[in-house]
VMD Tcl script that draws the C-alpha trace (Angstrom):
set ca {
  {-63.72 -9.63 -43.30}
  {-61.65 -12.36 -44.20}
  {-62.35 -15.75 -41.64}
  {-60.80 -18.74 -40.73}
  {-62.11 -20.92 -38.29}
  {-59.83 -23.66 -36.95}
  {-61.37 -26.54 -34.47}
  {-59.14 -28.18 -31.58}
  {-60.76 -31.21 -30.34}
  {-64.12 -30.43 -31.83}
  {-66.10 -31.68 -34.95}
  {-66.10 -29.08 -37.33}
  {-69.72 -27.72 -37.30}
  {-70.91 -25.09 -40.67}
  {-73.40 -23.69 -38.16}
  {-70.31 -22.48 -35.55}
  {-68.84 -21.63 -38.47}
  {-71.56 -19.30 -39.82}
  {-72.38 -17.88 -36.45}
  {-68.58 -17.44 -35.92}
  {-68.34 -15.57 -39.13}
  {-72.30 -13.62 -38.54}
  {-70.97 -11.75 -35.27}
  {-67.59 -11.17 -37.08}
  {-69.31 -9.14 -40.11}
  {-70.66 -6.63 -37.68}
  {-66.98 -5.48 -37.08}
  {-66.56 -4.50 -40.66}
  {-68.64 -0.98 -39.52}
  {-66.24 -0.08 -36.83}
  {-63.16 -1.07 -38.81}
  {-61.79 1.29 -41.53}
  {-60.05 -1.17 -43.31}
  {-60.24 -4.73 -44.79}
  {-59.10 -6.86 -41.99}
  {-58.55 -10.74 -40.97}
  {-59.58 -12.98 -38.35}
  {-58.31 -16.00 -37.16}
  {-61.04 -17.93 -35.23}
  {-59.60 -20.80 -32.63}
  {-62.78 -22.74 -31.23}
  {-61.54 -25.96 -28.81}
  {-62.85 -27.71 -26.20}
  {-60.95 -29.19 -23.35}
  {-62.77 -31.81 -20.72}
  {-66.10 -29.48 -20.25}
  {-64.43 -26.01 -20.74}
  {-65.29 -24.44 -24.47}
  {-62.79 -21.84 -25.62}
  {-62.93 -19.50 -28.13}
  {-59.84 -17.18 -29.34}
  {-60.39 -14.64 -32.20}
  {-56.97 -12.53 -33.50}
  {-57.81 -9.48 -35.77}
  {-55.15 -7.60 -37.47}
  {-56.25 -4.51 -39.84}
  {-56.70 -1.10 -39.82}
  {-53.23 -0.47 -38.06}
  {-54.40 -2.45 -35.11}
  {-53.83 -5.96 -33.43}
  {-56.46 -7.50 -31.15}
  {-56.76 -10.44 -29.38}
  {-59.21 -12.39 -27.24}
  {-59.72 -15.69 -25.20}
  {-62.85 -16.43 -22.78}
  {-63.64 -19.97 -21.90}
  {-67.19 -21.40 -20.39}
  {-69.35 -24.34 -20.50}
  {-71.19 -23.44 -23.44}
  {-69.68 -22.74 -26.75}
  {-72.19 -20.20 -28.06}
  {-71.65 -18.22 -25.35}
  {-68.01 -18.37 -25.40}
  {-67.92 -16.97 -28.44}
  {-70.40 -13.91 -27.89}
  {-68.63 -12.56 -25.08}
  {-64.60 -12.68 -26.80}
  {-66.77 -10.54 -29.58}
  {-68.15 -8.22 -26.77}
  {-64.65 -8.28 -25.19}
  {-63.19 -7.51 -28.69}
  {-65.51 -5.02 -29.58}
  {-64.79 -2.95 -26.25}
  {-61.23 -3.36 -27.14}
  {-61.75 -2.07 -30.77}
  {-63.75 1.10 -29.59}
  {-61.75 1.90 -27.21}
  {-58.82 1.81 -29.62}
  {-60.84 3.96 -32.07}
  {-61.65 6.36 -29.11}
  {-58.10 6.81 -28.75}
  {-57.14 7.61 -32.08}
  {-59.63 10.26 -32.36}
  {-58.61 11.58 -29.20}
  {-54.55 12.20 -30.30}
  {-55.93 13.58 -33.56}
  {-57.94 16.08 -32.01}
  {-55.57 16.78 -29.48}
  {-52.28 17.09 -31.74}
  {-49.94 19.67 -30.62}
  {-46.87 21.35 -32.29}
  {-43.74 19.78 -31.09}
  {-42.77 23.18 -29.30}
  {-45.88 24.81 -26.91}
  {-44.82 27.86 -27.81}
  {-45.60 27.76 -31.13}
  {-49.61 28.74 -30.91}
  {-51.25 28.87 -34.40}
  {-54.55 31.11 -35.86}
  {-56.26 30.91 -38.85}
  {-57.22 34.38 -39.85}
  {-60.25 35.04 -42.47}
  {-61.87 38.17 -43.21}
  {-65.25 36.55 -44.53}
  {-66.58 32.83 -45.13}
  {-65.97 32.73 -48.52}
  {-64.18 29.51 -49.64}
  {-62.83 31.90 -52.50}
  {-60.77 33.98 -50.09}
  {-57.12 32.65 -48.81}
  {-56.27 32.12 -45.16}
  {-53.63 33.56 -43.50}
  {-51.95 31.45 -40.72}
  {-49.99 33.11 -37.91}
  {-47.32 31.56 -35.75}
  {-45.76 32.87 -32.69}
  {-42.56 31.83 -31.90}
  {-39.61 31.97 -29.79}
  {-36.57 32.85 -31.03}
  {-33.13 32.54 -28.78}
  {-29.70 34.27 -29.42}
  {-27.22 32.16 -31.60}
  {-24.53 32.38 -34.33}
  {-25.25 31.32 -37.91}
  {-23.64 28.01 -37.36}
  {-25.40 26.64 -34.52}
  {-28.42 27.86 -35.98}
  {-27.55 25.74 -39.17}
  {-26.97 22.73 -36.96}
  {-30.46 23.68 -35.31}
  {-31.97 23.48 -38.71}
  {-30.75 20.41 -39.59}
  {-32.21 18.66 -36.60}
  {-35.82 20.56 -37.63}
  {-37.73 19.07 -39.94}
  {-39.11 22.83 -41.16}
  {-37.17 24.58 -43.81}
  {-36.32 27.68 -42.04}
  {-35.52 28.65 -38.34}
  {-35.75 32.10 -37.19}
  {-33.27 33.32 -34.27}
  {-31.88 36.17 -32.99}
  {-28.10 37.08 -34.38}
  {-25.76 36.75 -31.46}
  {-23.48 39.35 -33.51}
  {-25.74 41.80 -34.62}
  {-28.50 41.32 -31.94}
  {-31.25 41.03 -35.13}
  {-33.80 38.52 -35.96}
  {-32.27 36.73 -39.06}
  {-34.10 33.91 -40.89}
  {-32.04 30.98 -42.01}
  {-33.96 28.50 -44.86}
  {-32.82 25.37 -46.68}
  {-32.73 25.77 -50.47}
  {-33.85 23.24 -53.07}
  {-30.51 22.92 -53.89}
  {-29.67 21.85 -50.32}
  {-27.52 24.47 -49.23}
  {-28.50 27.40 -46.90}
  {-29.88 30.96 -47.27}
  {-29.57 33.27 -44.95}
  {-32.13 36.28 -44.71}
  {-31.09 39.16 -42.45}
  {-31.72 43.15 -42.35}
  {-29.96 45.72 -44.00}
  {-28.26 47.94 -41.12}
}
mol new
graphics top color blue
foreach p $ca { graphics top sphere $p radius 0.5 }
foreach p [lrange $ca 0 end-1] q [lrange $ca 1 end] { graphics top cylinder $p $q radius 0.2 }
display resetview
């Protein structure tokens, strides 16, 4: 992790620096990505402050405690931070294992006969489809980002499928009557 330490009415001191940047390594495990601290250490009358900013791994985090004792300033913004960086992670794993289609309708399987790797998988959805003419189901598909939309035919009361086309324009798959 890349470190700077800046002092505010303090002697610059290598061993703050080194402990400073010590506790700091041990967030390079719980972050996924390089990431850079900027380490404020003043003092102000008898109150010691310490402020660390991280920014990496898609994330921002900031932290201030003040006490009497530098040392221990610094050790509890790094527990505060470190709360605040798990529970951040925590979160993240939560929405990814939680993601849901767009529409709750749409419920997907995974069907398999065996375990082999070898063999392909066959993935179901079930989904609504609403009467509609061809043109407002063209202006449906534009606002999808899928390439095809199936709906019922207000006309012919049959499911048609309408796709986009490499070339851009439309195609339009419907049953022979």
């Amino acid at each position: 992790m890349q470190t700077s330490v800046t002092f505010k009415n303090l002697n610059s001191s290598d061993t703050l620096k080194s402990y400073v940047q010590d506790k700091l390594d041990r967030f390079d495990r719980l972050l996924d990505n390089p990431a850079e601290a900027n380490v404020v250490l003043s003092v102000e009358k008898f109150r010691h402050m310490a402020e660390i900013n991280i920014v990496g791994d898609r994330l921002t985090i900031n932290g201030k405690e003040e006490t009497v004792d530098m040392y221990s300033a610094i050790d509890m913004v790094l527990d505060k931070m470190e709360k605040q960086i798990k529970k951040n992670k925590e979160k993240i794993r939560e929405r990814r294992s939680n993601a849901r289609p767009l529409n709750q309708s749409m419920l997907e399987q995974d069907i398999s006969g065996t375990d082999d790797e070898s063999e392909s998988h066959i993935r179901i959805k079930h989904i609504e489809y609403k009467p509609m003419d061809v043109e407002e189901a063209a202006l449906q598909l534009d606002l999808l980002d899928d390439n095809f939309l199936v709906f019922t035919n207000a006309r012919s009361d049959q499911v048609n499928v309408l796709y986009r086309r490499k070339d851009g324009h439309y195609g339009l798959i419907q049953p022979s009557s």
